[in-house]
C-alpha positions in Angstrom: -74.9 -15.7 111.1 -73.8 -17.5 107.9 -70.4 -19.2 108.0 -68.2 -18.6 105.1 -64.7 -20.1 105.0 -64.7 -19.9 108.9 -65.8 -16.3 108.9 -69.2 -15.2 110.0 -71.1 -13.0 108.4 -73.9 -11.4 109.7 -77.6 -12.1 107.8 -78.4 -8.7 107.7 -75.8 -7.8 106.0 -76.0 -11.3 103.6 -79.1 -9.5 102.5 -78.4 -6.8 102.0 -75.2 -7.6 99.9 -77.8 -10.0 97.4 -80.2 -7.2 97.4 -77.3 -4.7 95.8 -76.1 -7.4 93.6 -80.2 -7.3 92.5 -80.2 -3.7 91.9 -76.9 -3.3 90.1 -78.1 -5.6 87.4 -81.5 -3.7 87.3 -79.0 -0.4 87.3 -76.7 -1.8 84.6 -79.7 -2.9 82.4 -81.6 0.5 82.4 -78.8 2.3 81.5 -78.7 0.4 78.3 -82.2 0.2 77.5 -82.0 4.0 78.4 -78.9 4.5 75.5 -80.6 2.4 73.3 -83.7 4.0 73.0 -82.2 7.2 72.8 -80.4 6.1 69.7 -82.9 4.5 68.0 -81.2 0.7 68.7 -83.0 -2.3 68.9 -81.9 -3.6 72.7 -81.1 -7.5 71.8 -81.1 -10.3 73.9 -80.0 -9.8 77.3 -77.8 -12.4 76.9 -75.7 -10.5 74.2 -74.4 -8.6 76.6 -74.1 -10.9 79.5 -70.5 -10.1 79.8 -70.7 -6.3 80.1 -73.4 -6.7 82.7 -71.7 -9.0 85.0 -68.4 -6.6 84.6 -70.4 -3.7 85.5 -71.9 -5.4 88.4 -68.7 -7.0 89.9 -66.6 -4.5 89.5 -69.2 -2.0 91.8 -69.7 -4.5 93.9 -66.1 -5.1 94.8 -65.4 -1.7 94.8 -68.9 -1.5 98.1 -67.2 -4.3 99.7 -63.5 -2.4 99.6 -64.9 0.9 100.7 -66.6 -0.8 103.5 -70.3 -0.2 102.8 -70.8 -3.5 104.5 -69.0 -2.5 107.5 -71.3 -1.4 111.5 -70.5 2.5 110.6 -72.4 2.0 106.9 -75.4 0.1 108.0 -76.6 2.7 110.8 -76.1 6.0 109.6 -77.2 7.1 106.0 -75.1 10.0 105.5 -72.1 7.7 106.2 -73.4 4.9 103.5 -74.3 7.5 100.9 -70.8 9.2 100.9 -68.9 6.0 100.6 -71.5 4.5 97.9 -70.5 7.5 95.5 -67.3 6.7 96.5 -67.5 3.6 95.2 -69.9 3.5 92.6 -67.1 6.4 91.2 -64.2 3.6 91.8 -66.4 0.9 89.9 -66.9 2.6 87.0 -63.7 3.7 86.9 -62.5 -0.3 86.7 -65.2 -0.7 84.2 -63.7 2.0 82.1 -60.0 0.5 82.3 -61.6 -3.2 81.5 -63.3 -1.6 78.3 -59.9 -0.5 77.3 -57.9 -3.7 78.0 -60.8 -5.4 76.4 -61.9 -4.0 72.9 -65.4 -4.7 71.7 -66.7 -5.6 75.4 -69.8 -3.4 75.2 -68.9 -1.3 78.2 -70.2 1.8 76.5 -69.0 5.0 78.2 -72.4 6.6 78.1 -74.1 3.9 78.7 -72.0 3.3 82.0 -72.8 6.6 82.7 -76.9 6.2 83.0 -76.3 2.4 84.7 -73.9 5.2 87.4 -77.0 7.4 87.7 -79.4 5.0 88.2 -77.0 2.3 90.8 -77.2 5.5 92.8 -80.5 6.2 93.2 -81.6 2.0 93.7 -78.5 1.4 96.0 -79.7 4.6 98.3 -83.1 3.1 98.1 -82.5 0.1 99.0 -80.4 1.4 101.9 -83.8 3.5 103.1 -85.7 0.6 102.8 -83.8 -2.0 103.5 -81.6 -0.5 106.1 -84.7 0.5 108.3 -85.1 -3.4 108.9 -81.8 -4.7 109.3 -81.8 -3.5 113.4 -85.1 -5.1 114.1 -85.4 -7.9 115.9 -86.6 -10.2 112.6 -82.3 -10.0 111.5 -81.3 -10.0 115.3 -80.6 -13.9 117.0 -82.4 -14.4 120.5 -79.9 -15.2 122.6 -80.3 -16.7 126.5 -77.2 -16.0 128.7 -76.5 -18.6 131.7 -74.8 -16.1 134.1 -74.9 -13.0 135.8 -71.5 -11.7 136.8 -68.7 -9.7 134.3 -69.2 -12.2 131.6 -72.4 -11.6 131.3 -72.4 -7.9 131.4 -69.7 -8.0 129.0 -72.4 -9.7 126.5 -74.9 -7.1 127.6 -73.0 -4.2 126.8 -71.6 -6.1 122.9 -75.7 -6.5 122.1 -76.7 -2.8 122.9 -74.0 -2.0 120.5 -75.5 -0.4 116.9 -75.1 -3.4 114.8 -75.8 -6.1 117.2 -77.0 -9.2 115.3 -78.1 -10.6 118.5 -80.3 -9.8 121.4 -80.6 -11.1 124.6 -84.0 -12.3 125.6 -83.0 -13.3 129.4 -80.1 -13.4 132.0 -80.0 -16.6 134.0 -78.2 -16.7 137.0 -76.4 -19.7 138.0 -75.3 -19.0 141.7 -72.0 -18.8 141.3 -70.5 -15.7 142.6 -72.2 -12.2 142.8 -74.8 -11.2 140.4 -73.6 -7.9 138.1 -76.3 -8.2 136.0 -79.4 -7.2 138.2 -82.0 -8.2 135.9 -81.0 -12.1 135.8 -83.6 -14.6 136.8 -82.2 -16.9 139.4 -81.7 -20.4 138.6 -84.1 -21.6 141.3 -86.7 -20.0 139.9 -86.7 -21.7 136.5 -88.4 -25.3 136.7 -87.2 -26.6 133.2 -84.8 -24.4 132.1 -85.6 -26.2 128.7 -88.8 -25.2 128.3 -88.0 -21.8 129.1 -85.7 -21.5 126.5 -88.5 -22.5 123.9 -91.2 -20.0 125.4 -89.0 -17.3 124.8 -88.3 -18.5 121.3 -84.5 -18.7 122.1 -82.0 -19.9 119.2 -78.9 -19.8 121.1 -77.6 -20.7 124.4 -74.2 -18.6 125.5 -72.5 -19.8 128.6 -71.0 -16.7 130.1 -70.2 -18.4 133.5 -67.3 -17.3 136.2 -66.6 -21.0 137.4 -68.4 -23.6 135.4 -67.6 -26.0 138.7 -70.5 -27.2 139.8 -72.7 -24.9 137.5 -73.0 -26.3 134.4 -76.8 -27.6 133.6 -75.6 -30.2 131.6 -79.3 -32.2 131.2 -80.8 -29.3 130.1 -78.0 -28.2 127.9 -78.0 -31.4 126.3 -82.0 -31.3 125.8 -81.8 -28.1 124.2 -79.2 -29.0 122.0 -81.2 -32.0 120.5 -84.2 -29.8 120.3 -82.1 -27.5 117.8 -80.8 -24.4 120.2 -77.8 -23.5 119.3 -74.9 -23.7 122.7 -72.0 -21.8 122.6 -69.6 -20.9 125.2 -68.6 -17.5 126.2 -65.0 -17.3 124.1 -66.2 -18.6 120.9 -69.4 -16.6 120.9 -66.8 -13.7 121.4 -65.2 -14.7 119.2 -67.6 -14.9 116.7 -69.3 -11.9 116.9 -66.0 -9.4 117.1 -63.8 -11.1 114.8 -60.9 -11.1 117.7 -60.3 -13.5 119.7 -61.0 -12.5 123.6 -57.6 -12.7 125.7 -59.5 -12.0 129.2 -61.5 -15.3 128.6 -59.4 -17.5 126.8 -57.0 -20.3 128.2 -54.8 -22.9 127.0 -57.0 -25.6 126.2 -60.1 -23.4 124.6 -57.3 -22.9 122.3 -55.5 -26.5 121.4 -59.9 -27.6 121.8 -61.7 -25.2 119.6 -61.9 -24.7 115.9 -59.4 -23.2 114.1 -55.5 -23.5 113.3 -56.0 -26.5 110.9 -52.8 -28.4 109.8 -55.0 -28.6 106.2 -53.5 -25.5 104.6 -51.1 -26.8 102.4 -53.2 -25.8 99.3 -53.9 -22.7 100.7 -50.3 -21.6 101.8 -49.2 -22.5 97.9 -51.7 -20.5 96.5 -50.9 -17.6 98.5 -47.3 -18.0 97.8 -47.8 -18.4 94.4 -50.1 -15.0 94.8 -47.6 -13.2 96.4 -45.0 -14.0 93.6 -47.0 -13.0 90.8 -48.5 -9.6 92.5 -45.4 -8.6 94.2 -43.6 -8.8 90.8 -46.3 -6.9 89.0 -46.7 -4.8 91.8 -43.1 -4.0 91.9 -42.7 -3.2 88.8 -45.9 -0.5 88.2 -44.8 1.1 91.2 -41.1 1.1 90.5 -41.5 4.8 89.0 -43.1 5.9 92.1 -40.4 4.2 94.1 -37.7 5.8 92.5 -39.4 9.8 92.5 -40.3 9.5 96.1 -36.6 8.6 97.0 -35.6 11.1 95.0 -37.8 13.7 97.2 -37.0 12.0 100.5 -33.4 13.0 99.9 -34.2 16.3 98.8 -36.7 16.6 102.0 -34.2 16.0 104.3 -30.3 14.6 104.2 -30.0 11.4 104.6 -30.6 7.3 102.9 -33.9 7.8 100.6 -34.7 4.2 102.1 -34.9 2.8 106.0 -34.4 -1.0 107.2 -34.9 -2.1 110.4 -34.6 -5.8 111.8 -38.0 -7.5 112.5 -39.4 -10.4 113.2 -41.0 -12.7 110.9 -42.1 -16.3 110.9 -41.5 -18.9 113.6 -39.6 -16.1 115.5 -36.8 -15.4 112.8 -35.6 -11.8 112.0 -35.4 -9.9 109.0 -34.5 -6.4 107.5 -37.5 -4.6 106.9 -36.9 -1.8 104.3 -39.4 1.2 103.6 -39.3 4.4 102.4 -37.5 6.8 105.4 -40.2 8.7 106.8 -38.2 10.1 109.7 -35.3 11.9 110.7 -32.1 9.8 110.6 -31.5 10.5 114.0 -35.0 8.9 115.5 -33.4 6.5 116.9 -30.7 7.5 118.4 -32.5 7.1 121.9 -33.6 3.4 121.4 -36.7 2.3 119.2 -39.7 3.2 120.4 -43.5 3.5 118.4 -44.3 6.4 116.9 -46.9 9.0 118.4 -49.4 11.6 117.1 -47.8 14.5 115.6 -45.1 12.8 116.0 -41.5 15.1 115.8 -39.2 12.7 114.7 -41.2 12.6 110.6 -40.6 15.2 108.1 -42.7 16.9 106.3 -42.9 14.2 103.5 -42.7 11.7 105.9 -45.8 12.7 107.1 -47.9 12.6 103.5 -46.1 9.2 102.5 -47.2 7.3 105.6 -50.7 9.3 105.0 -51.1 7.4 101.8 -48.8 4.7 102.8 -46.3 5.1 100.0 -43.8 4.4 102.1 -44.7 0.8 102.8 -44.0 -0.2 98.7 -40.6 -1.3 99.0 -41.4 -4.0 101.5 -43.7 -5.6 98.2 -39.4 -6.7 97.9 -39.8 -8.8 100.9 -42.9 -10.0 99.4 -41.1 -11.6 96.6 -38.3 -13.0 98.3 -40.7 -14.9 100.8 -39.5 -12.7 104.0 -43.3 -11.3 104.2 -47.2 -12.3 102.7 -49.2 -9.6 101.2 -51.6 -10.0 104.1 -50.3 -11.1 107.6 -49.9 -9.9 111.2 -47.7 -6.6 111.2 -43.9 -7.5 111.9 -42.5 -5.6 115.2 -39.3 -5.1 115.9 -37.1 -7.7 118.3 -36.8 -5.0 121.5 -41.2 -4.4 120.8 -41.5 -8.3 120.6 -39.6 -9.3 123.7 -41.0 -7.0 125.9 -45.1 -7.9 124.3 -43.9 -11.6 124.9 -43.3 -11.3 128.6 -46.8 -9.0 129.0 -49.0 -10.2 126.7 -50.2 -14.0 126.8 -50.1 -15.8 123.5 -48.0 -13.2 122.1 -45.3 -15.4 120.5 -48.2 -17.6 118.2 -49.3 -14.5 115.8 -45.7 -15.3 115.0 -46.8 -19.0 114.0 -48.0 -17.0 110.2 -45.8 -15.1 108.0 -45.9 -11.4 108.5 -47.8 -9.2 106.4 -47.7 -5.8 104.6 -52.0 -5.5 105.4 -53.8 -7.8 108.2 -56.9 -8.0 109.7 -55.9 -6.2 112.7 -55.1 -3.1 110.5 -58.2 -3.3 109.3 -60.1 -3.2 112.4 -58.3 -1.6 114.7 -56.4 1.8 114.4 -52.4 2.8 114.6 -51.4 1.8 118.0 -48.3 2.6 120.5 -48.8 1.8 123.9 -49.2 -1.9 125.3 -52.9 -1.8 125.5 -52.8 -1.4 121.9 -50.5 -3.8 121.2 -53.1 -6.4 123.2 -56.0 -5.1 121.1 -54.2 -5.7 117.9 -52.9 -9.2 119.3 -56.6 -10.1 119.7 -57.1 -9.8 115.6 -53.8 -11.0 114.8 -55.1 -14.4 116.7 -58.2 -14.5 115.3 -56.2 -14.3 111.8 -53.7 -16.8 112.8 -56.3 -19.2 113.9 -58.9 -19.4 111.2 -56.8 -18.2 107.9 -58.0 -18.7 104.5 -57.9 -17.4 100.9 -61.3 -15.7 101.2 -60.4 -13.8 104.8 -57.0 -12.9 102.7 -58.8 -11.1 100.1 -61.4 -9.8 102.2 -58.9 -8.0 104.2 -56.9 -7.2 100.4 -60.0 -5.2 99.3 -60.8 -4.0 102.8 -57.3 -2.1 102.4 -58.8 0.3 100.1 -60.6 1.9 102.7 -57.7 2.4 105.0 -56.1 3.9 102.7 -58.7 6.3 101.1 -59.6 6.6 105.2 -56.3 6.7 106.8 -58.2 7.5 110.5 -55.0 5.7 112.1 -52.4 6.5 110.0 -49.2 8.3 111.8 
């Protein structure tokens, strides 16, 4: 996997991404040869219309990445990938168009735009087809050894048959120490030099997914296959890693004050997303303000009652707030207590139901935004009653409270609505992985990665 800004991205997927990039410029340039021809223009240099080319390309490209054509569900099924590339494609050129407006004279020819469309389709399917058929085999996929045989080690057996893997696992060794889950493990006494076992099977990565490390850590050999290149990894991290979450069943105190990740370095980075959150919140504030104003105006007619809802939550280091939002539910759905909402849920109205659908109802909290209550992008605030009761169940519950609360967040994302406890852990898993290894490029990944949730709201209620 590639690093990026302390997020992993898988090769396959790396390769695919350049691959696209490839084809949108050979797209974008065929269409205009195409036009020109047709209209009896001399092409010119491809450098006269560098600017329209790289438009074209970044703004498709943008518009993949938002859709999620880079996502598990996209890179195994075909029918999935093709829907959300028109999709997409549709969006870019869309962007394009607006861009050509805002920018007279750019070159962004309508009908030109229109071939570059017709032929991005057919190379991006293509390349999917061709491409896509390699991306599971075991050339993108890392050959992983796994010292341990108990739940640890079935837990990575189950994550690598998963469609999507990047890794597979080449061999089980168990370490005698406790019972043996996985069956198929080789038993520790029957390896000579664990080391040269390791390079006979062409292994690149060590994971240690051992019970009780007392006593059971091959530390010579671990260290002789670490300065022969293998990477080791322990089991948390490589969890870690390859989910995007961070594990709660594996993870303790000190793998968390040890590891990577919450660096006291981010006093660039928290200016620059203050200072982002100022300038969109403003703008975005005042494009939606129209819509703002007629959905309030229906809410009332909808059902009697405020056209807007606050609710205390709780924000950074602990500290409450007042939450406002467009009211999506009876004013009486509270009048037993708080509690999270369910499917087909009684308590929202009829609008209700459509605004939360395509999440109009979360504009006014942009407000909070700008007044530095909130971030664009952040763990989703809860109220005090949810956050009390989480604290006392869920470990590590009070640190996704250690980063300003968010409108989006990578556990919305990657994990759908929840309302029961279990939920609530799932989404803490994300909200730590967030917390821990924050930076402006996992911020606006999980910006354009909103589009999808909202053209896709699976988990909306």
């Amino acid at each position: 996997m590639i690093r990026l800004f302390k997020h992993y991205i898988p090769n396959a997927v790396v390769l695919l991404a350049l691959c696209d990039i490839a084809l949108l410029f050979l797209a974008g340039e065929l269409g205009w040869q195409l036009r020109a021809s047709q209209i009896g223009m001399t092409p010119g240099l491809l450098s006269d219309r560098s600017f329209s080319m790289i438009a074209f390309v970044a703004m498709v490209w943008i518009a993949m990445v938002s859709v999620g054509l880079y996502g598990s569900d996209a890179l195994r099924s075909l029918r999935f990938a093709c829907s959300r590339l028109l999709v997409a494609i549709s969006l870019g050129i869309i962007a394009v168009s607006v861009l050509d407006y805002l920018v007279p004279g750019s070159g962004l020819w309508r009908s030109t735009l229109l071939y570059a469309m017709a032929f991005a389709v057919m190379c991006l399917i293509g390349n999917r087809l061709v491409v896509g058929k390699f991306l599971g085999t075991s050339t993108f996929r890392r050959r992983v050894m796994v010292l341990g045989a108990g739940m640890h080690a079935m837990r990575l057996k189950k994550l690598s048959e998963k469609d999507g893997s990047g890794f597979s696992i080449v061999s089980f060794v168990g370490m005698n120490e406790g019972e043996q889950i996985v069956k198929e493990a080789i038993a520790r006494s029957a390896v000579h030099d664990l080391g040269k076992f390791a390079e006979n099977l062409g292994v690149s990565e060590v994971v240690l997914a051992l019970e009780e490390r007392r006593n059971s850590l091959p530390l010579k050999d671990l260290l002789r296959m670490k300065t022969t290149g293998v990477h080791i990894n322990d089991f948390s991290s490589f969890v870690e890693r390859e989910t995007g979450r961070v594990d709660l069943d594996s993870v303790n105190p000190s793998w968390l004050i040890f590891s990577d990740g919450f660096s006291s370095g981010r006093m660039f980075s928290s200016a620059a997303k203050r200072m982002f959150d100022i300038l969109a919140s403003g703008l975005l504030l005042l494009l939606t303000l129209p819509i703002i104003v007629l959905f309030a105006i229906l809410v009332k007619l909808d059902n009697k009652g405020p056209a807007f809802f606050r609710q205390p939550r709780v924000g950074l280091f602990g500290q409450t707030f007042d939450v406002i939002k467009l009211r999506s539910m009876r004013t009486d759905a509270e009048k037993d207590g708080v509690k999270w909402a369910e499917e087909n849920d009684p308590r929202i109205t009829r609008l209700g139901r459509f605004i939360r659908k395509v999440r109009i109802d979360e504009l006014p909290q942009t407000w909070s935004v700008l007044k530095g209550e909130m971030s664009f992008v952040g763990p989703r605030p809860e109220v005090p009653k949810f956050v009390t009761d989480l604290e006392e169940q869920l470990p590590y519950y009070a640190e996704r409270h250690m980063v300003k609360p968010g409108i989006t967040g990578w556990a919305q994302i990657n994990y759908p609505y929840g309302a029961s406890i279990e939920d609530a852990r799932h989404k803490l898993e994300y909200d730590l992985y967030y917390a821990k290894n924050y930076t402006p490029f996992l911020d606006l990944l999980i910006l354009l990665q909103t589009l999808r949730v909202v053209l896709w709201p699976e988990g909306a209620r």
